[in-house]
C-alpha positions in Angstrom: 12.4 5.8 31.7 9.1 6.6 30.2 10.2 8.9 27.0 6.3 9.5 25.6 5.5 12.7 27.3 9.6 13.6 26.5 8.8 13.5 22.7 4.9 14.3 22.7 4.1 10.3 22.6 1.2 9.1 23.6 2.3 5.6 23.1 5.2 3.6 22.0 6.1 4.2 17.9 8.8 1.2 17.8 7.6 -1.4 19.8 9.0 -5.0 19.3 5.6 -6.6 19.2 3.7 -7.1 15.8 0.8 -4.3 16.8 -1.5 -4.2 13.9 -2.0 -0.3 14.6 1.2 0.8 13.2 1.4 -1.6 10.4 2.0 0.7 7.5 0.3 -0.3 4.4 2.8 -0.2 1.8 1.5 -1.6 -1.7 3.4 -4.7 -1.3 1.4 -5.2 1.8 -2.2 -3.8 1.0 -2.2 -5.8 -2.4 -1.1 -9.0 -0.3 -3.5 -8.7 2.4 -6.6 -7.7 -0.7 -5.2 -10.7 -2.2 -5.8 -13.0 1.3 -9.1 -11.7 2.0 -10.3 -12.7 -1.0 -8.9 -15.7 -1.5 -10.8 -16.4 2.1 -14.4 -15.3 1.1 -14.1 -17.2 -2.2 -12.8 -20.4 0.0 -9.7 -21.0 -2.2 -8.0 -23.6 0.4 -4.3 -23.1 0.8 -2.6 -19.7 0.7 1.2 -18.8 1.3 2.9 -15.9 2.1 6.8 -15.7 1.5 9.2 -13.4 3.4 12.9 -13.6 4.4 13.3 -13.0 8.8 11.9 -9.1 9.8 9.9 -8.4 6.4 7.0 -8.2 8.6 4.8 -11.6 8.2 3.7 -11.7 11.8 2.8 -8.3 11.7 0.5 -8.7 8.3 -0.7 -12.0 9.9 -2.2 -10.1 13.0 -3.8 -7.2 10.8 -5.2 -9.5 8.8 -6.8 -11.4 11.6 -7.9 -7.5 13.1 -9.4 -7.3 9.2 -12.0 -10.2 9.9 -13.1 -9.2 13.3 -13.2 -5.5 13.1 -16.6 -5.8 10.9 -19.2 -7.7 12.7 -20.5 -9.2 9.6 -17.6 -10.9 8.7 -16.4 -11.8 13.3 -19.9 -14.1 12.8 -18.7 -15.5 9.4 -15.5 -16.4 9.6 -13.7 -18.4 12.5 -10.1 -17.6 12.7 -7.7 -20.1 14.4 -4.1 -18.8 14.8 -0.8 -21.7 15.1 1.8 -20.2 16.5 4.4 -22.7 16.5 3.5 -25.7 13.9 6.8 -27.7 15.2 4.8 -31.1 16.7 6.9 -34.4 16.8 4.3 -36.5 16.1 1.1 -36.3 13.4 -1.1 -37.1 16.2 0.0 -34.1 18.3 -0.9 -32.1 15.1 -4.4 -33.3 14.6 -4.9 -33.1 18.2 -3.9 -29.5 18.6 -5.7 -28.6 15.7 -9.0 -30.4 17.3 -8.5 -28.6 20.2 -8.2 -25.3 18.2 -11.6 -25.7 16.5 -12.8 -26.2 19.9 -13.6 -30.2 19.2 -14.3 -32.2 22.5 -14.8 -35.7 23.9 -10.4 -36.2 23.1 -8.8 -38.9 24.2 -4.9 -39.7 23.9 -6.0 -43.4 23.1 -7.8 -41.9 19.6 -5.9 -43.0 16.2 -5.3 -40.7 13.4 -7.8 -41.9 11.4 -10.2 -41.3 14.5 -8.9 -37.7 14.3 -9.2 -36.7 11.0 -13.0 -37.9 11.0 -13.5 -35.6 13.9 -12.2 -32.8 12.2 -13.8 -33.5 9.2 -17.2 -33.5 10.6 -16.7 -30.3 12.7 -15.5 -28.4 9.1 -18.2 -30.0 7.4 -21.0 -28.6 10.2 -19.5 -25.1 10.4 -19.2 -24.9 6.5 -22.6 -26.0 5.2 -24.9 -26.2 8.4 -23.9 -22.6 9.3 -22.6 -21.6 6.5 -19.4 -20.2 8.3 -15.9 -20.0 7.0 -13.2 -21.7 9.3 -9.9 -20.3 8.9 -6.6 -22.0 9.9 -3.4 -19.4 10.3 -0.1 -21.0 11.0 2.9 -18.8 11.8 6.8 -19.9 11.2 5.3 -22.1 8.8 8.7 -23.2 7.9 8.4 -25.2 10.7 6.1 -27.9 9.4 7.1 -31.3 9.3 6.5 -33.3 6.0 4.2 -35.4 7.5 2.4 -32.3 8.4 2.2 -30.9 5.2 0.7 -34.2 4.5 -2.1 -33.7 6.4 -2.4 -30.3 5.5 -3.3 -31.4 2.0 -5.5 -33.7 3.1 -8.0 -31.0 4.8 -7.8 -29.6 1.3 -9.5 -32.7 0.2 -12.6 -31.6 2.9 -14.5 -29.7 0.1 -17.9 -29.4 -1.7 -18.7 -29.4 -5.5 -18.0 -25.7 -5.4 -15.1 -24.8 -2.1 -13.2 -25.6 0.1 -14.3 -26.6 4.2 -10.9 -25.2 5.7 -9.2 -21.9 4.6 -5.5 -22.2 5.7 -3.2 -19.6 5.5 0.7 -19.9 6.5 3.4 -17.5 6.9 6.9 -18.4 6.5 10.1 -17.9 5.8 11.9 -18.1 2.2 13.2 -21.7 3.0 9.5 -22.8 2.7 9.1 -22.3 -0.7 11.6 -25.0 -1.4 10.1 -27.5 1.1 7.0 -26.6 -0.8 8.5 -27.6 -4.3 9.6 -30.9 -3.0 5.8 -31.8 -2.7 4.6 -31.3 -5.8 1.0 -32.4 -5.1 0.7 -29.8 -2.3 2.8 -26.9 -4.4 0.0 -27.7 -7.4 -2.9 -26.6 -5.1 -1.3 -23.6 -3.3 -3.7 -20.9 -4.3 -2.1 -17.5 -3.8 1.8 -17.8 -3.3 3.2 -14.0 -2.3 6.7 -12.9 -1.7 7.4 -10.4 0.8 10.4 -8.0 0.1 12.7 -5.4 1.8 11.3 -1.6 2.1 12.9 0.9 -0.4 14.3 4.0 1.1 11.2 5.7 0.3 8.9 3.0 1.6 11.3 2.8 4.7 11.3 6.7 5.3 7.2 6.3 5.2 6.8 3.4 7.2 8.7 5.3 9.9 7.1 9.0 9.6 3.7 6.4 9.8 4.9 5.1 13.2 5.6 8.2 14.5 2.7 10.1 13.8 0.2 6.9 14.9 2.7 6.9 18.6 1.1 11.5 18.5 -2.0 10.4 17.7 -1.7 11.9 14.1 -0.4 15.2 15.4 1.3 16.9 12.7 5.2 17.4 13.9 8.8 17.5 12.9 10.5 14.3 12.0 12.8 12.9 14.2 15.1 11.9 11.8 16.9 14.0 9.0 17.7 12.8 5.3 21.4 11.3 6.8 19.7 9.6 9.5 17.5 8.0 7.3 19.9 7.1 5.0 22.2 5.5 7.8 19.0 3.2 9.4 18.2 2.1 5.5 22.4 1.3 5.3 22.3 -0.8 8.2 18.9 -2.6 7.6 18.5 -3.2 4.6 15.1 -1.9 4.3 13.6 -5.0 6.9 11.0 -3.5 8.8 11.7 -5.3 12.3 15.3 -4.4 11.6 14.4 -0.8 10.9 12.0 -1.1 14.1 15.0 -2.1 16.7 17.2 0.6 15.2 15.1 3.6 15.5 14.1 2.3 19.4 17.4 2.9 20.2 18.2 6.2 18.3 14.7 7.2 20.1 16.3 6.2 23.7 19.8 8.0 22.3 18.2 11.3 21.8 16.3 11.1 25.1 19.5 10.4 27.0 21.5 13.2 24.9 18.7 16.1 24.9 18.6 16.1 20.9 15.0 16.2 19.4 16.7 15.6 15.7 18.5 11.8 14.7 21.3 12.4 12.5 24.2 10.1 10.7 26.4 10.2 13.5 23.7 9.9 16.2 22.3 6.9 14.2 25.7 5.4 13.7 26.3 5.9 17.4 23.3 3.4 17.8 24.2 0.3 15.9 25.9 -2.8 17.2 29.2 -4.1 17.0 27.7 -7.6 15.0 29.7 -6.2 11.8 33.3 -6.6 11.2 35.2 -4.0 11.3 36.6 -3.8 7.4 32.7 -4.2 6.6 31.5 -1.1 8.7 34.1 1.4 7.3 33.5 0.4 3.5 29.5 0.7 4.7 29.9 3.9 6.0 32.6 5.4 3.5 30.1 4.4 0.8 27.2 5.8 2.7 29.2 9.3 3.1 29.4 9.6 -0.6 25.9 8.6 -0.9 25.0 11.6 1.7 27.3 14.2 -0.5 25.4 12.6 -4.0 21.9 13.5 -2.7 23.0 16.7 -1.0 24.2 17.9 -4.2 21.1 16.6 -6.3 18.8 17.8 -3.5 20.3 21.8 -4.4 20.3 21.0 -7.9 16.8 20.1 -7.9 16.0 22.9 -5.7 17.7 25.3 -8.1 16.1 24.1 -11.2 12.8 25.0 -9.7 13.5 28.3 -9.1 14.5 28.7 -12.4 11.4 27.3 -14.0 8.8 25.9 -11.3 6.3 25.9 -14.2 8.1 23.4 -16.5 6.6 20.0 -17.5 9.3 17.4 -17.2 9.3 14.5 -19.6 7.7 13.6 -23.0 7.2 10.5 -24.2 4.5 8.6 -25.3 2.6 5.6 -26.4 0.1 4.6 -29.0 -2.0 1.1 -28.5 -2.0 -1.3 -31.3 -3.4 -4.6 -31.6 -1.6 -7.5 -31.3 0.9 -7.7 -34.5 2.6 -10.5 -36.5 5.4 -12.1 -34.8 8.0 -9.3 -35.9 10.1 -7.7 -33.5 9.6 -3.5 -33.7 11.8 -1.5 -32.6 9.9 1.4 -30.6 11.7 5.2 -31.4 10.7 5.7 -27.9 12.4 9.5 -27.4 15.1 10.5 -24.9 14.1 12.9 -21.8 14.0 16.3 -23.4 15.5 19.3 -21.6 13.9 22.5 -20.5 13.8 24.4 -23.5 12.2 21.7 -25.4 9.3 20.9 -22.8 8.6 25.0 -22.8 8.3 25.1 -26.6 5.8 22.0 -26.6 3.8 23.9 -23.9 3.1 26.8 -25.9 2.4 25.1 -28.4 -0.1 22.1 -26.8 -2.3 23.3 -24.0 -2.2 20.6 -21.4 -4.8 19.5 -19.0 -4.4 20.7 -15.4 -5.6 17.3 -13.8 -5.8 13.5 -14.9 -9.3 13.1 -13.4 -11.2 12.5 -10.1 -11.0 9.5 -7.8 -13.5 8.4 -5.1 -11.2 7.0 -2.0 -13.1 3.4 -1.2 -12.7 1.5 2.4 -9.0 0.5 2.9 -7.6 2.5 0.1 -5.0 5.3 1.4 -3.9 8.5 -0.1 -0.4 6.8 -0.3 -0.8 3.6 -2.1 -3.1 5.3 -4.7 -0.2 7.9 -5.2 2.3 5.7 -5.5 -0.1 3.4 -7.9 -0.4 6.0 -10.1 2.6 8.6 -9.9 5.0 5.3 -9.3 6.1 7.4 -6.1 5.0 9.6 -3.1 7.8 12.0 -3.1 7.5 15.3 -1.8 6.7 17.0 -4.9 4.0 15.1 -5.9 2.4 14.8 -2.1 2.7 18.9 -2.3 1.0 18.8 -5.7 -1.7 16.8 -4.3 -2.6 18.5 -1.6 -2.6 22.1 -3.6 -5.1 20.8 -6.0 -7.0 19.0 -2.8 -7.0 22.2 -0.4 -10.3 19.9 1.2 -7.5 17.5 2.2 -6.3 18.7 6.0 -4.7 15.2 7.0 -3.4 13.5 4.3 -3.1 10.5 7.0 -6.9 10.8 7.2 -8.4 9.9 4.0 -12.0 8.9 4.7 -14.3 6.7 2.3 -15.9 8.8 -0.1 -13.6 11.8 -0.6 -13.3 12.6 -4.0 -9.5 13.4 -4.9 -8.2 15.4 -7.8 -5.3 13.7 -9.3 -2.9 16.9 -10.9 -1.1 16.5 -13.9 2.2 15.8 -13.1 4.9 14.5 -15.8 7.0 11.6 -14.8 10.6 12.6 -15.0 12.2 9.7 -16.0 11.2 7.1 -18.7 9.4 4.1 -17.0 10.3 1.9 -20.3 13.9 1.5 -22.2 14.0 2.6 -25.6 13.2 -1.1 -27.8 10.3 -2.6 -25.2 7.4 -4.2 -25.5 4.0 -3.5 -23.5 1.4 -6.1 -22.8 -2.0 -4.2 -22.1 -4.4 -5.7 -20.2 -6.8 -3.4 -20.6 -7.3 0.5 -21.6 -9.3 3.6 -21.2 -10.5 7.2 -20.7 -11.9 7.5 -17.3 -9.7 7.3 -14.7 -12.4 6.3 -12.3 -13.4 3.8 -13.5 -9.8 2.4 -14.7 -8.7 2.5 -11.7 -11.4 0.4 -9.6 -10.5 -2.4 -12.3 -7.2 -1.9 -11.7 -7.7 -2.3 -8.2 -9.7 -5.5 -8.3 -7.7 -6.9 -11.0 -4.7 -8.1 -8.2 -7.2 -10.7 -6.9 -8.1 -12.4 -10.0 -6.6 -15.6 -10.4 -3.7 -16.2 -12.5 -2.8 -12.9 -13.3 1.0 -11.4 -12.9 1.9 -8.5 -11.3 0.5 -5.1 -12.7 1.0 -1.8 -13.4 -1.9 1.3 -13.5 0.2 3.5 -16.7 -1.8 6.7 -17.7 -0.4 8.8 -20.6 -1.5 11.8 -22.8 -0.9 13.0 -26.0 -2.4 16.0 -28.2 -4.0 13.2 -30.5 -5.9 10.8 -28.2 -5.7 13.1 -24.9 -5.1 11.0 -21.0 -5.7 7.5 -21.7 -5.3 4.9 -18.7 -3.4 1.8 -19.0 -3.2 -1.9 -17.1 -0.3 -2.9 -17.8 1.8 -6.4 -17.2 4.7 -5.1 -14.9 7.0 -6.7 -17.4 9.1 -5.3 -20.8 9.7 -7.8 -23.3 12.2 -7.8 -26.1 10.0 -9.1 -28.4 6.7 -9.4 -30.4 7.2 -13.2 -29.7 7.7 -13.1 -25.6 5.3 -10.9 -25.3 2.3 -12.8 -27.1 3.6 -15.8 -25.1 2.9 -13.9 -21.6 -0.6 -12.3 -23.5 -1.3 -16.0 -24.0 -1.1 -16.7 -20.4 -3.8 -14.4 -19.3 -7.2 -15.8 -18.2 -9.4 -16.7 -21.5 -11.7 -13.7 -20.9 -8.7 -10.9 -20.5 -6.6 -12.5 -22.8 -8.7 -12.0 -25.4 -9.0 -7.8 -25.0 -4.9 -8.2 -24.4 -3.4 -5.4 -26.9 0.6 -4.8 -27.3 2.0 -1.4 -27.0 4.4 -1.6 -29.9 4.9 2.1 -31.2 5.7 5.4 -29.7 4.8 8.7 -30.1 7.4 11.7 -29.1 4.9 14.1 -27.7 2.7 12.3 -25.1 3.4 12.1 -21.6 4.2 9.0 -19.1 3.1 10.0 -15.4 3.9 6.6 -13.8 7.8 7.3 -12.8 8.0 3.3 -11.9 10.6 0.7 -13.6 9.1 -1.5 -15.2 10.5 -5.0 -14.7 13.1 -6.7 -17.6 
């Protein structure tokens, strides 16, 4: 049964195969695949990505190959070579497959390993400094490797000039690798980028599948299939895994077609899923999801209440002043608690707040989402309505095109993104949220550098200030001079800890940040 036309598809949205179309660029993924690219042009040698069965690795693999050959530039620059299955029983069945790859001739079974490894040598050698092209090795299931593959592996590493590396290689695996990786110390040492994939929150999941969906209508703008209980029944039964989430809302998708419904529900979903669980497992799963569904209904009218009651209010206030870094004392920040309604409409009177944090110029590969969710710390409703009111240019937020300018609105963060008693390490700080965030975004692919955080704030005193931020709170003046320490030389030395707090500024980054 063909169900396209049935639900206005033009093509399938949940497809088992890893089509680099519908691959939604979640920030995990984006900053991953910036970070890959990257490492590739600058001919880092060995790169690894992490990530447990159905985070989508083959997925990001294929997009990442689309990345090099979709500009022509870069399809005559780079050579891309994909491995499929690294499981060889022999080292010479390796070499020889990976001679064959590059497109080597003139093989013989009879040739040694030694014989081999010259060939290979010679052909990466030609390619990189004759012609001045970058060869790229991908191997999938990486977990798959022998050790005496790995061996070799490290030894193309050692096929380099005074200034990079002759083959790129890039392998996806499974979390298992990582250990097989720590076992070989002098391969681990010269692993260049090593990222971890993880699960979709419910949010990321919810996005991921509105994504699908509207790719499948060609971007036409049209009801979601699933409602809020739906949702929250696929997210109860995956997990968040995106291959998981994938096969699940196939089925629902062939459910409604079957059953005449044009809306997924709980019970429609929970129709859908298999009978793999035990059966004590499934009715604590779903009792605890039915009191999930009766927690967010009954937020969900709360929420809706308070904003008739005051859709003008700010939410939080808390703030931040950046200090230099201090002895090693530990200070205990009076960071304050969220304040209530009557307290944010008395500051309003009195301060007069800015309407918008700034302008941003979109740049290739950069989406409306991710930039959202880098600086809001979410792409909730609210803040994707209060975009697009101070954007009315905007039509398709699914469209962003390089060089639109976005208006970022002023909009408060409503819980506090630090405990009261942490520690900030700033990377770096200022006023212009152009240009803050551009650093920010080329900051992931520096090397050495931990995760980060964009963190703007304002205050009556120093106005919107823009933060970059080490995604971590630490206890102490001690711990976090220890991580400053860590930076490159060159950022260390403008590293600043944010020490003291101020009660009337405002955080607008909603995010966590990690303890």
């Amino acid at each position: 049964m063909d169900y396209y036309n049935i639900l206005n598809f033009k093509k399938e949205p949940f497809s088992n195969s890893p089509e680099p179309e519908f691959l939604f660029q979640l920030p995990q993924q984006t900053s991953c695949l910036q970070k890959l690219e990257l490492a590739v042009r600058l001919r880092r040698g060995i790169n690894v990505v992490i990530g447990d069965i159905g985070t989508g690795k083959t997925t990001l693999c294929r997009k990442l190959i689309q990345n090099f050959s979709s500009i022509s530039k870069d399809s005559v620059e780079i050579e891309t070579h994909l491995l499929l299955d690294p499981a060889f029983n022999s080292v010479i069945e390796f070499l020889q497959t990976v001679a064959l790859m590059l497109g080597i001739k003139d093989l013989n079974n009879c040739e040694s390993e030694w014989h081999l490894k010259e060939k290979i040598k010679d052909y990466l050698f030609d390619k990189g400094i004759n012609e001045k092209k970058i060869v790229v090795l991908i191997i999938d299931e990486g977990q798959k490797i022998s050790e005496n593959c790995l061996e070799i592996l490290r030894e193309f590493l050692n096929y380099e000039t005074n200034n990079f590396k002759l083959l790129q290689i890039i392998i996806f695996a499974q979390k298992e690798f990582q250990a097989i990786l720590k076992r070989r110390p002098n391969l681990f040492d010269r692993v260049n980028l090593l990222f971890c994939l993880q699960p979709l929150s419910f949010q990321q999941m919810r996005a991921m599948i509105n994504y699908r969906l509207s790719v499948a209508r060609d971007h036409e703008i049209a009801p979601s299939l699933f409602s809020l209980s739906g949702l929250a029944a696929i997210y109860l039964t995956t997990g968040g895994y995106p291959r998981k989430v994938v096969i699940l809302c196939h089925q629902v998708v062939l459910t409604m077609i079957i059953r005449g419904k044009n809306k997924a529900g709980w019970f429609l979903v929970r129709s859908c899923i298999s009978d793999m669980e035990t059966p004590s497992f499934k009715k604590l799963k779903w009792a605890l999801g039915s009191v999930f569904i009766l927690i967010a209904v009954g937020l969900s009218i709360g929420a809706i209440m308070l904003q008739r009651q005051d859709a003008g209010a700010h939410k939080q206030l808390s703030a931040a002043s950046v200090l230099p870094v201090v002895p090693e004392v530990k200070q205990t920040a009076s960071l304050p608690d969220v304040p209530n309604e009557k307290i944010i409409r008395e500051k309003m009177q009195k301060v007069k707040m800015p309407e918008h944090l700034g302008n941003l110029t979109m740049t290739k590969r950069r989406t409306l989402w991710w930039t959202l969710n880098n600086i809001y710390g979410d792409m909730n409703p609210k803040i994707t309505k209060a975009v697009i009111m101070a954007n009315p240019h905007i039509k398709d937020k699914n469209r962003i095109t390089e060089g639109d300018k976005i208006i970022l609105p002023f909009i408060p963060a409503d819980i506090n993104p630090i405990n009261k008693g942490d520690i900030i390490v700033v990377v770096e700080s200022g006023k212009d949220l152009e240009i803050m965030y551009n650093r920010f975004w080329g900051n992931p692919g520096q090397q050495n550098m931990p995760p980060l955080v964009f963190f703007p704030f304002w205050n009556k005193k120093e106005g919107i200030n823009f933060l970059i931020v080490i995604d971590k709170c630490f206890e102490n003046i001690r711990a976090a001079k220890e991580a400053s320490g860590k930076l490159p030389p060159a950022v260390a030395a403008r590293a600043k800890i944010l020490s003291q707090w101020d009660a009337d500024t405002v955080f607008f980054n909603r995010r966590k940040l990690q303890h």
